[in-house]
C-alpha positions in Angstrom: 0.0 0.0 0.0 0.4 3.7 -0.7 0.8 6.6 2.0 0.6 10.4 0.7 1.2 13.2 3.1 0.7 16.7 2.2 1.7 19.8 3.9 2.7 23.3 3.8 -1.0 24.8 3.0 -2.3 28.0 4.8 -3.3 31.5 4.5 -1.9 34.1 2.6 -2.2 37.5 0.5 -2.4 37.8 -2.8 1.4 38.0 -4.6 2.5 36.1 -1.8 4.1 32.3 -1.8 3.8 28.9 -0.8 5.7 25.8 -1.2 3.6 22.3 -0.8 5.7 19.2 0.0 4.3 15.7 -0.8 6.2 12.6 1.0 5.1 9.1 -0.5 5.8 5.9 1.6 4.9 2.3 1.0 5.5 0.3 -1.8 7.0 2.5 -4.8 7.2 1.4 -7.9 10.3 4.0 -9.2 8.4 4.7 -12.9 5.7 6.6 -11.6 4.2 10.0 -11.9 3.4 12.3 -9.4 1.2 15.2 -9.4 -1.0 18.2 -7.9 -4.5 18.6 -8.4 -6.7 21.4 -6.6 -10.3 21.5 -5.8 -12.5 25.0 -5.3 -15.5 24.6 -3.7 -18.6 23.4 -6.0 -15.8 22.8 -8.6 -14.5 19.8 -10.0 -10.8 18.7 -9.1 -8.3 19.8 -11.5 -4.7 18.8 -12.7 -2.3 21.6 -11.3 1.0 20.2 -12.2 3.0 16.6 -12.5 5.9 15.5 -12.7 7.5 11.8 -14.0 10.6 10.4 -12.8 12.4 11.5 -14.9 12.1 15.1 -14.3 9.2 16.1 -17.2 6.5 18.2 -16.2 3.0 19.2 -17.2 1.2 22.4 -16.2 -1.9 23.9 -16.4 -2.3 26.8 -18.7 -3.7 28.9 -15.2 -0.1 28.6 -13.0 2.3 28.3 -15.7 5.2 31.1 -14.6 3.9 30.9 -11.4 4.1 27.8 -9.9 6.6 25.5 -10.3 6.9 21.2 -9.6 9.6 19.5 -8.3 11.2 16.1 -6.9 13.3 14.3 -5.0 13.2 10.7 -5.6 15.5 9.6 -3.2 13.2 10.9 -0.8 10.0 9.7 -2.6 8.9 13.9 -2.2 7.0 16.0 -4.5 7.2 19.7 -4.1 5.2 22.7 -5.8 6.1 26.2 -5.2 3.6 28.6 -5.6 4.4 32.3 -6.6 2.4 35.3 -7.3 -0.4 33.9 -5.4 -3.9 34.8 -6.9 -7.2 34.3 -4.9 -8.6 32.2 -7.7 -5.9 29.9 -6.5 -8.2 29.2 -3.5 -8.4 25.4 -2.7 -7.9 22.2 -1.5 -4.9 21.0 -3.1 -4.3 16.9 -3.2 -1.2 15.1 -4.2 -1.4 11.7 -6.7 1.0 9.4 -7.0 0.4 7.3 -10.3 2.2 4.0 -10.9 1.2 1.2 -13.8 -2.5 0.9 -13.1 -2.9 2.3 -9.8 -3.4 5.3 -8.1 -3.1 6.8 -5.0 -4.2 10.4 -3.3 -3.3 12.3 -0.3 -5.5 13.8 2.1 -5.3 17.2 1.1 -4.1 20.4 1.9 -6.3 23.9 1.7 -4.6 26.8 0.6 -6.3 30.2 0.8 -5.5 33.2 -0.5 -6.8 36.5 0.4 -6.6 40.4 1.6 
């Protein structure tokens, strides 16, 4: 089994930034793909960024030059750092790992952004 856990959400201004970490445990296949998604309220849940093994990413039209994904795999850790901070940003953001067939999500994180 699979164990995501998120951190590093909160509250902050607009412009302002915020780095979310991701720490996998379990079994690990090492080809796999991890990712962000977010989640307004009353909205669906919405790719934010991944990231393969291998260093390629993907971003959504809506952060890109603003946010940016990273990894470590030794540590089986998925990072996104979040710049220029927008209140449409506003969300519960959830990490997913993907490996072969299976995948598995985090708990979530909320991350608020407001004057």
């Amino acid at each position: 089994q699979v164990q995501l856990v998120e951190s590093g959400g909160g509250l902050v201004q607009p412009g302002e930034s915020l780095r979310l970490s991701c720490a996998a445990s379990g079994s690990i296949f090492s080809i796999n793909i991890m990712g962000w998604y977010r989640q307004a309220p009353g909205k669906q849940r919405d790719l934010v960024a991944h990231i393969t093994n291998g260093g390629t990413t993907n971003y959504a039209d809506s952060v890109k030059g603003r946010f940016t994904i990273s990894r470590d795999n030794a540590k089986n850790t998925v990072y996104l750092q979040m710049n220029s901070l927008k209140p449409e940003d506003t969300a519960v953001y959830y990490c997913k790992l993907t490996s072969g067939f299976k995948a598995y999500w985090g708990q979530g994180t909320q991350v608020t952004v407001s004057s």
